[in-house]
C-alpha positions in Angstrom: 0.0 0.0 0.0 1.4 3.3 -1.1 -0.8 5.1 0.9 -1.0 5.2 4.1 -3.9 3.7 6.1 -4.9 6.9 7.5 -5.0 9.1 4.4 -6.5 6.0 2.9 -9.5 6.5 5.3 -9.3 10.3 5.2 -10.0 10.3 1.5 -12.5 7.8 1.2 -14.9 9.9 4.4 -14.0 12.6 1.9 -15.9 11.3 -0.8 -19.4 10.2 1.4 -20.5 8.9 4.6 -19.4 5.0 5.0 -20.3 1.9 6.9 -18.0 0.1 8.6 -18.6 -3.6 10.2 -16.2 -5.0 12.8 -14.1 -7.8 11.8 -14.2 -10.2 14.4 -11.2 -12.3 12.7 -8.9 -12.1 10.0 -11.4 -14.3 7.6 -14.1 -11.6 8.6 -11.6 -9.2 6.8 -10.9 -10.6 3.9 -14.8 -11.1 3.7 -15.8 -7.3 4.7 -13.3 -6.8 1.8 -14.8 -8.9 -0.8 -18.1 -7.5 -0.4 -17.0 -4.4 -0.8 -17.0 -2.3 2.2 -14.3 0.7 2.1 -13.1 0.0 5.9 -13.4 -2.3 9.3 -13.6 -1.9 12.6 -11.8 -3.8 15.8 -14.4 -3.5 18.6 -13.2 -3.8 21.9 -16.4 -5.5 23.2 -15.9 -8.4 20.8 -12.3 -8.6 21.3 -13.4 -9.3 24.9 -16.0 -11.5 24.1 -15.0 -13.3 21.0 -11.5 -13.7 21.7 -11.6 -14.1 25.7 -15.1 -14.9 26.4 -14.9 -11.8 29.4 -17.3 -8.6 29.4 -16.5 -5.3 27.5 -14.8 -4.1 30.9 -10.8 -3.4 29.6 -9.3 -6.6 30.9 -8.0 -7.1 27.5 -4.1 -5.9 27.5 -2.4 -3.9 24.5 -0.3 -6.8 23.6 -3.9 -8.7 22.7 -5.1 -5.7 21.0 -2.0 -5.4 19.0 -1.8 -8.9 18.1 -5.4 -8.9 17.2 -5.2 -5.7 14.6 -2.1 -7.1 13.2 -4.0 -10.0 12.1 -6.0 -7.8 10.7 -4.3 -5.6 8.9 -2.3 -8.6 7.6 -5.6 -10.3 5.9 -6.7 -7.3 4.7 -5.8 -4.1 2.8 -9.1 -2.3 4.4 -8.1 0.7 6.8 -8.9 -0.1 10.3 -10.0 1.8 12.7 -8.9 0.2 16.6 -11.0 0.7 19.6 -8.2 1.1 22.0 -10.9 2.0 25.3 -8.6 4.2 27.8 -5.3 4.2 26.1 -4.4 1.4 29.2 -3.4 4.4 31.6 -2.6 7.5 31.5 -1.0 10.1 28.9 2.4 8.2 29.2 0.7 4.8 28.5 -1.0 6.2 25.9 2.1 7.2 24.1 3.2 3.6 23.9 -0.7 2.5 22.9 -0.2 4.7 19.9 3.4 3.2 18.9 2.7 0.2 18.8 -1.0 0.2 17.3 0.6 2.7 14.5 3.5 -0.1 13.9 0.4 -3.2 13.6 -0.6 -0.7 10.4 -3.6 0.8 11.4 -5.7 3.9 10.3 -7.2 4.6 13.4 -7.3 4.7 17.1 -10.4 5.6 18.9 -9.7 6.6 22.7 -12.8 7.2 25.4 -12.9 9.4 28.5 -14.2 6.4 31.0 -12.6 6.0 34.1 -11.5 2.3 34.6 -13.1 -0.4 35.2 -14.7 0.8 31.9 -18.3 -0.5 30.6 -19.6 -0.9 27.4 -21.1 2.2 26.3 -24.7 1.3 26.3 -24.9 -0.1 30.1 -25.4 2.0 33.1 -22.5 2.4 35.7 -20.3 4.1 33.5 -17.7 7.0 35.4 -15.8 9.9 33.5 -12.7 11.2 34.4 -12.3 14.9 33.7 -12.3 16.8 30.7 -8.5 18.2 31.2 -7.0 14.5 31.9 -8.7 13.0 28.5 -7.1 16.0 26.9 -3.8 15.0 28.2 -4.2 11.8 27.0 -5.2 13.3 23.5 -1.7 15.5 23.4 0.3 12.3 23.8 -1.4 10.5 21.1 -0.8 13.4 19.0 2.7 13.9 19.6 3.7 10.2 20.0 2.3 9.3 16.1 4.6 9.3 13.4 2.5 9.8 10.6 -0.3 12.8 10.8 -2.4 11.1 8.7 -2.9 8.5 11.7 -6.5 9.6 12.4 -7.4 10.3 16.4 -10.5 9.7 17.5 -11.9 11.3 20.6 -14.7 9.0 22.4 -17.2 10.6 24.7 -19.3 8.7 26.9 -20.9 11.6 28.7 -24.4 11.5 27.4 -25.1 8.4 29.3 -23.2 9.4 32.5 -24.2 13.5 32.6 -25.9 14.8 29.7 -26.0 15.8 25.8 -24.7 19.4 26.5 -21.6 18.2 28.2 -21.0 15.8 25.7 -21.0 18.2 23.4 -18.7 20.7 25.7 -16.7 17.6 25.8 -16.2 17.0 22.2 -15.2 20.7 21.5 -12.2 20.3 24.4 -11.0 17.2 22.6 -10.7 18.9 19.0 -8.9 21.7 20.8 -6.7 18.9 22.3 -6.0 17.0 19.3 -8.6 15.0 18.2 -9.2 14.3 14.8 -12.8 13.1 14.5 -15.0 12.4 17.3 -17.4 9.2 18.3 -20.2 10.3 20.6 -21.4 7.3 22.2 -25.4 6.3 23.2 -27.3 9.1 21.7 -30.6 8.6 22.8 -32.9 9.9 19.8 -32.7 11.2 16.1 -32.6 14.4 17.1 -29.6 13.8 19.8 -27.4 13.4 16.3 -28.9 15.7 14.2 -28.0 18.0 17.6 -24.5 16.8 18.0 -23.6 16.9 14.3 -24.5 20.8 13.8 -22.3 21.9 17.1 -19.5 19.7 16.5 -17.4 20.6 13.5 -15.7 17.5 12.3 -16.0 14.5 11.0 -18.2 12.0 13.2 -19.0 8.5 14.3 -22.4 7.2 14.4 -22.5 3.6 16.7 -25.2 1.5 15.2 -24.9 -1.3 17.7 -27.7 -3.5 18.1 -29.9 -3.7 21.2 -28.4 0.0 22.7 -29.8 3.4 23.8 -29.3 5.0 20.0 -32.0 4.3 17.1 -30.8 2.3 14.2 -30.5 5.1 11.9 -29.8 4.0 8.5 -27.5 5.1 6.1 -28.9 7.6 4.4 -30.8 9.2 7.5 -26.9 9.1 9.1 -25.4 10.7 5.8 -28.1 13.4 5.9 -26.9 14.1 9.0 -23.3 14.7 8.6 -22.1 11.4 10.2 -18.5 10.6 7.9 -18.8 6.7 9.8 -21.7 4.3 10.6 -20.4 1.8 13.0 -21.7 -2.0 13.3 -19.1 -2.7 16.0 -20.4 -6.1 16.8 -23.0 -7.0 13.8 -21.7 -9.8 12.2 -21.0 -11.7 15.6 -23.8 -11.8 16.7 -25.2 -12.9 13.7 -22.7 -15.7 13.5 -23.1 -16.8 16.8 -26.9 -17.1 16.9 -26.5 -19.4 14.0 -23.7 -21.3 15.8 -26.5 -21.4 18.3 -29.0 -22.5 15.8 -26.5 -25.7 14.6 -25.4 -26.7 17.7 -28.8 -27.7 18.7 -29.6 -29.0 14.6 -27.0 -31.6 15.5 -27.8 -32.4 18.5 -31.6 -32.8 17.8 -30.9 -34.7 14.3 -27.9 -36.4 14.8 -26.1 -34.9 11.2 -25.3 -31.3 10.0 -26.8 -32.5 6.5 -29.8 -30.4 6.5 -27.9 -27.3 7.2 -25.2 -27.7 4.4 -26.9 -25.3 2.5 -26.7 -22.3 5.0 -22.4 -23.0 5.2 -19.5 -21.4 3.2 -18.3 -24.2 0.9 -15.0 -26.0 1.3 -14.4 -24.1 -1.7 -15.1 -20.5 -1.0 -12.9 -20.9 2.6 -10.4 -21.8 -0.5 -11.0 -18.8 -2.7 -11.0 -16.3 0.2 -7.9 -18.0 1.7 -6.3 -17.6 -1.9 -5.2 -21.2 -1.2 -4.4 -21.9 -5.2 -1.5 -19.2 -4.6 -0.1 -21.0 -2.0 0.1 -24.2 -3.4 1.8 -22.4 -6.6 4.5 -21.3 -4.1 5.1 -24.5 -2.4 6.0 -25.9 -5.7 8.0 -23.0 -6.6 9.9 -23.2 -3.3 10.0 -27.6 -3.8 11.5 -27.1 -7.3 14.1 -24.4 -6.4 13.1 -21.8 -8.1 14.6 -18.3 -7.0 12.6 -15.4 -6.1 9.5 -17.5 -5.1 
């Protein structure tokens, strides 16, 4: 990739308001790619829940979270944009976050202003720390990123803890402090975005997540808006594990997967998306000697 993940992104908000689903492996990737979406997303809630079965609560560490968007950005030449919850400390920790996510090759990294033991955004219980310490944290990011194009996103969790207006308040500090685009999380209504949007004067994430505080707003509704990003942080696993769900208890009622052959990816699309053809080509390139393989 000549260009780098973060201008990549940058250009392509540029050009329209996009969705982007989480990718909740590296096959997800390639797959989000193939059907053409522009970007993806690594959710923190289903790297806590996929991965390591725990809640959305940062026990995760950075080295799992840099492993995890390195497999990622590996499989896939889609930008991604990293849920990285707190930074995992304060400004100084923060610094090293933003190393070492920037070195997995991502395009993105979204920071929040919850206090720890963090919650996932659409639960109760949720604590802030101030405005002035998430603004610290937002001038290490900004300094300790090589690139500029590395897009920062500020993360505020205030409407569900204090109120609209100081999310708002919020969001305006964090631009000041060196935010790039900002994620406003659990709107409550319609009118909440449409709100936040015309007082906030960059480019915006919109959290669709299923089963929340915030209305499904689709696409259009969202670009109409002024959102640059619809979010489906945790879509596709859900999907994927209700019908996991679903064929766990076909085999165990029937005895055979046979009547559900026709709801899985064939042995032959795993192939095609794995590009395995290619590495069968090298194998024999590399058994018969050849240099340069």
């Amino acid at each position: 990739m000549t260009t780098s993940p973060g201008r990549l992104l940058r250009d392509t908000i540029a050009e329209g308001t996009i969705q982007v689903p989480g990718a909740t492996s590296a096959l997800v990737a390639r797959l989000i790619e193939q059907a053409g979406y522009e970007a993806m997303y690594l959710s923190g809630a289903s790297l806590s829940s996929n991965i390591l079965a725990v809640p959305d609560v940062g026990l995760f560490t950075l080295t799992e979270l840099v492993q995890q968007a390195t497999y990622l950005t590996r499989s896939s030449n889609l930008p991604l944009i990293v849920d990285a919850d707190t930074g995992f400390g304060e400004a100084m920790n923060v610094e090293r976050t933003v190393i070492e996510l920037e070195a997995a090759g991502v395009a993105a990294i979204q920071l929040e202003d919850q206090q720890l033991p963090k919650r996932c955004g659409h639960l109760g219980g949720k604590s802030l720390i101030e405005p002035a310490a998430f603004c610290a944290k937002l001038r290490a990011a900004a300094t300790a990123r090589l690139n500029p194009d590395l897009i920062l996103i500020g993360r505020t969790d205030a409407r569900g803890v204090t109120s609209l207006d100081d999310a708002i308040d919020r969001a305006k500090q964090y631009l000041d402090a060196g935010a790039d685009w900002i994620f406003p999380e659990a709107l409550a209504s319609k009118a909440e975005f449409e709100r936040f949007a015309k007082e906030i004067k960059a480019p915006l994430l919109a959290n669709m997540t299923e089963f929340g505080k915030s209305p499904l707003l689709s696409l259009q509704e969202l670009s109409d808006l002024g959102y640059a990003v619809a979010l489906y942080p945790v879509t596709l696993q859900r999907v994927a594990m209700k019908a996991i769900e679903a064929s766990l208890a076909v085999i165990a009622a029937e005895g055979s997967q046979e009547s559900i052959l026709d709801l899985m990816q064939t042995r032959e699309e795993l192939y095609e998306l794995l590009d395995y053809a290619v590495y069968e080509e090298r194998d024999k390139s590399l058994a018969a000697g050849e240099r340069g393989a």
